[in-house]
MDTraj code that builds the backbone (N, CA, C; nanometers):
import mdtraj as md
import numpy as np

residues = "UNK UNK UNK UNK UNK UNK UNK UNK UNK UNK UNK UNK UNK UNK UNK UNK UNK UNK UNK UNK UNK UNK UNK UNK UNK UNK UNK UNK UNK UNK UNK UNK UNK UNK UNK UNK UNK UNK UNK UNK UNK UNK UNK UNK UNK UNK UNK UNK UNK UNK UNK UNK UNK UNK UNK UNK UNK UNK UNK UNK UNK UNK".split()
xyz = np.array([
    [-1.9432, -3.0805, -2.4773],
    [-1.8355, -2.9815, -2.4724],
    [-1.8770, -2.8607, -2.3881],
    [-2.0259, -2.8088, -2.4182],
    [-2.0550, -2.7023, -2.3026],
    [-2.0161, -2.7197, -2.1776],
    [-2.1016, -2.8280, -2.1317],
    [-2.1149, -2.9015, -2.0454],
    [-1.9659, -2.8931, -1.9386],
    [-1.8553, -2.9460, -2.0099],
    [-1.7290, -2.9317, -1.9982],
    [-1.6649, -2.7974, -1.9427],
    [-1.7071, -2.6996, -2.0623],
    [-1.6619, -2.5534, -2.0244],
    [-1.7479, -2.5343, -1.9008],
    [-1.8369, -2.5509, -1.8637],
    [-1.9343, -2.4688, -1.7378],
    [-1.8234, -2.5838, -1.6191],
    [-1.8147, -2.6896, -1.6008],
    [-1.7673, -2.7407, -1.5460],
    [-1.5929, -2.6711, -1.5057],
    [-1.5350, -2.6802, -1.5278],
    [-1.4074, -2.6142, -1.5801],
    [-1.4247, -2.4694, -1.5861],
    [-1.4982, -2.3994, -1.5781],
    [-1.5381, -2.2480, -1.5291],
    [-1.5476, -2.2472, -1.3365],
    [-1.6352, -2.3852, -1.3406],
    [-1.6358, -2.4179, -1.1779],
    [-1.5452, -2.4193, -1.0680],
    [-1.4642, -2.5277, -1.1344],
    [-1.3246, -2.5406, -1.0648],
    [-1.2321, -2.4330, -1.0906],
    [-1.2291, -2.3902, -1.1674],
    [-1.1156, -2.2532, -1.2246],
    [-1.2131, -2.1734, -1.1156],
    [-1.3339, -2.1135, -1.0617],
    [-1.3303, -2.0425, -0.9163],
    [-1.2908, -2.1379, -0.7943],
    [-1.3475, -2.2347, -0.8269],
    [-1.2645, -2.2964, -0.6692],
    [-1.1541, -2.2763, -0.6313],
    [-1.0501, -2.3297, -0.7207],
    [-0.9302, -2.2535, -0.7205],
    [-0.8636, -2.1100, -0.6809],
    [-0.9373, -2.0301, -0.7520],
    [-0.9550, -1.9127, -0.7970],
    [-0.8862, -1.8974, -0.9190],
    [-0.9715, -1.7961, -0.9417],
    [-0.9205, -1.7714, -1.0996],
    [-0.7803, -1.6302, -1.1287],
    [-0.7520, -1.6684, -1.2118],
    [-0.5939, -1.5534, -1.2804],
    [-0.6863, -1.4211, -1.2560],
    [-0.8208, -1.3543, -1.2324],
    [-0.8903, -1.2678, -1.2056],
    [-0.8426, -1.2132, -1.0914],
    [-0.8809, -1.3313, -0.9926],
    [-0.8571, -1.3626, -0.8386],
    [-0.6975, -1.3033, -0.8318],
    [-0.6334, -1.3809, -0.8633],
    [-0.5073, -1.3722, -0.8359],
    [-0.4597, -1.2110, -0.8483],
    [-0.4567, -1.1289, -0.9786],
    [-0.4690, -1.0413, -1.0245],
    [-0.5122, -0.9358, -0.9194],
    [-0.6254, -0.9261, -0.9033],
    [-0.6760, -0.8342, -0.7980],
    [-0.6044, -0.8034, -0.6263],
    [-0.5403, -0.9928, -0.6046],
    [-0.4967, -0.9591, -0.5074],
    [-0.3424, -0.9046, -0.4945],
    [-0.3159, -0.9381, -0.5777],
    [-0.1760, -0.8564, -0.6339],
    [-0.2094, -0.6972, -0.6029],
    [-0.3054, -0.6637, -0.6775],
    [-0.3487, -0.4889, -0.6566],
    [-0.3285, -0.4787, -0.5450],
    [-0.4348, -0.5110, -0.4658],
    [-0.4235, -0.5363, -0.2946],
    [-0.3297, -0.4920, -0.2684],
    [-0.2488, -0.5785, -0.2824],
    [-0.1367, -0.5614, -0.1685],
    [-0.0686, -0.4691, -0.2191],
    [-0.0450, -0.4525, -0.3787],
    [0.0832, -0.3269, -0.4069],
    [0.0029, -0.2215, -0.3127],
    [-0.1621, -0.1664, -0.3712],
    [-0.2026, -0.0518, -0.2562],
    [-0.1604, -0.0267, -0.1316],
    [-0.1722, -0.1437, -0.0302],
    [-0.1719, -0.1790, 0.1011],
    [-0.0183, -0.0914, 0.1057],
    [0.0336, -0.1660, 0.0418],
    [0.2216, -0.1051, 0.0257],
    [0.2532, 0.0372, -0.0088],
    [0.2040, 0.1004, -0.1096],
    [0.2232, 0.2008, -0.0998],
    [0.1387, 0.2846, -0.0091],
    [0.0301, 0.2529, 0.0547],
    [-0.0474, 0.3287, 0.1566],
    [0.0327, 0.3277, 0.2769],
    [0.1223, 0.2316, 0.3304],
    [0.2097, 0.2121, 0.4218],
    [0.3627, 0.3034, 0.3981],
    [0.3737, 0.2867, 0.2383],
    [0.5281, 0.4135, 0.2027],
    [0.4347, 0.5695, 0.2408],
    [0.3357, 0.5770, 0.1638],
    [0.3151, 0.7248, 0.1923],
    [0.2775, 0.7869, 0.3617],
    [0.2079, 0.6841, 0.4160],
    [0.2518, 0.7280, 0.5849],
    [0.3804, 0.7410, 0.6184],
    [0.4621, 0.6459, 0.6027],
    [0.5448, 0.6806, 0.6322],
    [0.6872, 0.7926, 0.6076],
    [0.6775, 0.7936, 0.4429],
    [0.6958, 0.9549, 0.3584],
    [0.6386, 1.0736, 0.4870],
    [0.5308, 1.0589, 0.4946],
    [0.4147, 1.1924, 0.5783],
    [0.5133, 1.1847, 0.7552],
    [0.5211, 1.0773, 0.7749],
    [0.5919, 1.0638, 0.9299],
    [0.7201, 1.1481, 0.9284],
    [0.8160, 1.1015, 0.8029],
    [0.9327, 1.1511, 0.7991],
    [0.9529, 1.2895, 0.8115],
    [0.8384, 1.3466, 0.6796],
    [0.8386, 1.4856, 0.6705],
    [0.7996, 1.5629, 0.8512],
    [0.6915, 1.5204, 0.8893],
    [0.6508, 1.5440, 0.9637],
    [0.8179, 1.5619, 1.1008],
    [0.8797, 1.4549, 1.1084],
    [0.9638, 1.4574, 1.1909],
    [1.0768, 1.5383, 1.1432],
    [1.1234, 1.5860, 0.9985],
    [1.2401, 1.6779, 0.9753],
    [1.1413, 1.7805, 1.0014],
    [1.0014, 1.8660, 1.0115],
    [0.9900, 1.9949, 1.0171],
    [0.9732, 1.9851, 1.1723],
    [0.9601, 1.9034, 1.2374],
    [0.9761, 1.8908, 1.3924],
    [1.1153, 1.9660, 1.4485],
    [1.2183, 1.8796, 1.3756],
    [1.3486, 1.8927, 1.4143],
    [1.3892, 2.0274, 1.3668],
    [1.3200, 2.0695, 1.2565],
    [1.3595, 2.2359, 1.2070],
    [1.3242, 2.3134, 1.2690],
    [1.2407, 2.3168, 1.3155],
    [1.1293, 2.4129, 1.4126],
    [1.2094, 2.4503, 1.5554],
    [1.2390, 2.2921, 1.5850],
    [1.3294, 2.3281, 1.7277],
    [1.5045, 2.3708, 1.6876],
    [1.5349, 2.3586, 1.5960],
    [1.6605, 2.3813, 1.5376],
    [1.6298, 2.5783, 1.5835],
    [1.5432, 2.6362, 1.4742],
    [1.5254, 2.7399, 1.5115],
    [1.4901, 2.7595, 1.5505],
    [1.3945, 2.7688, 1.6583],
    [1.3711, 2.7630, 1.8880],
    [1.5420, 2.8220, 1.8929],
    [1.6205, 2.7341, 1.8873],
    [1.7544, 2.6962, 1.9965],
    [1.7899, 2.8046, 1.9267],
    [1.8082, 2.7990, 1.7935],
    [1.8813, 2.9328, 1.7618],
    [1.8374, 3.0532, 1.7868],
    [1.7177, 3.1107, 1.7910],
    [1.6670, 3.2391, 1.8330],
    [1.7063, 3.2330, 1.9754],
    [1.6547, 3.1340, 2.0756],
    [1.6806, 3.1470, 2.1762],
    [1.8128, 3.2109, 2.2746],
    [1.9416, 3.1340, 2.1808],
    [2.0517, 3.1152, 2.1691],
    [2.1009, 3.2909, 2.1397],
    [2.0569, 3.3698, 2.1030],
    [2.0861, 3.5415, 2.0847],
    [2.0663, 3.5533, 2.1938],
])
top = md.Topology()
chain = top.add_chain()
for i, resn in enumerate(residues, 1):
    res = top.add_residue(resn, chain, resSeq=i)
    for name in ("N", "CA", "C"):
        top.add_atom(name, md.element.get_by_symbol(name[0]), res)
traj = md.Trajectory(xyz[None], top)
């Protein structure tokens, strides 16, 4: 029966194990939200762009 379990511990990594799986799930949610928050940061970045020159034109514009 040991014998069995060590065996069957073996193949459950070959496979990979619900561990495996698990972790790479993490992975990728990270990967994903590391990709929303650049792009959150881009957005912001591009409305204080557009504000900035908003008020340029308007001072200018007196």
């Amino acid at each position: 029966m040991w014998i069995l379990k060590r065996e069957l511990r073996k193949t459950g990594r070959e496979q990979g194990t619900r561990r495996d799986k698990y972790n790479n799930k993490r992975a990728v949610k990270t990967e994903e939200s590391k990709r929303e928050i650049v792009q959150e940061k881009m957005v912001s970045e591009n409305i204080f762009e557009e504000f900035t020159i908003l008020i340029l034109q308007i001072s200018c514009s007196r």
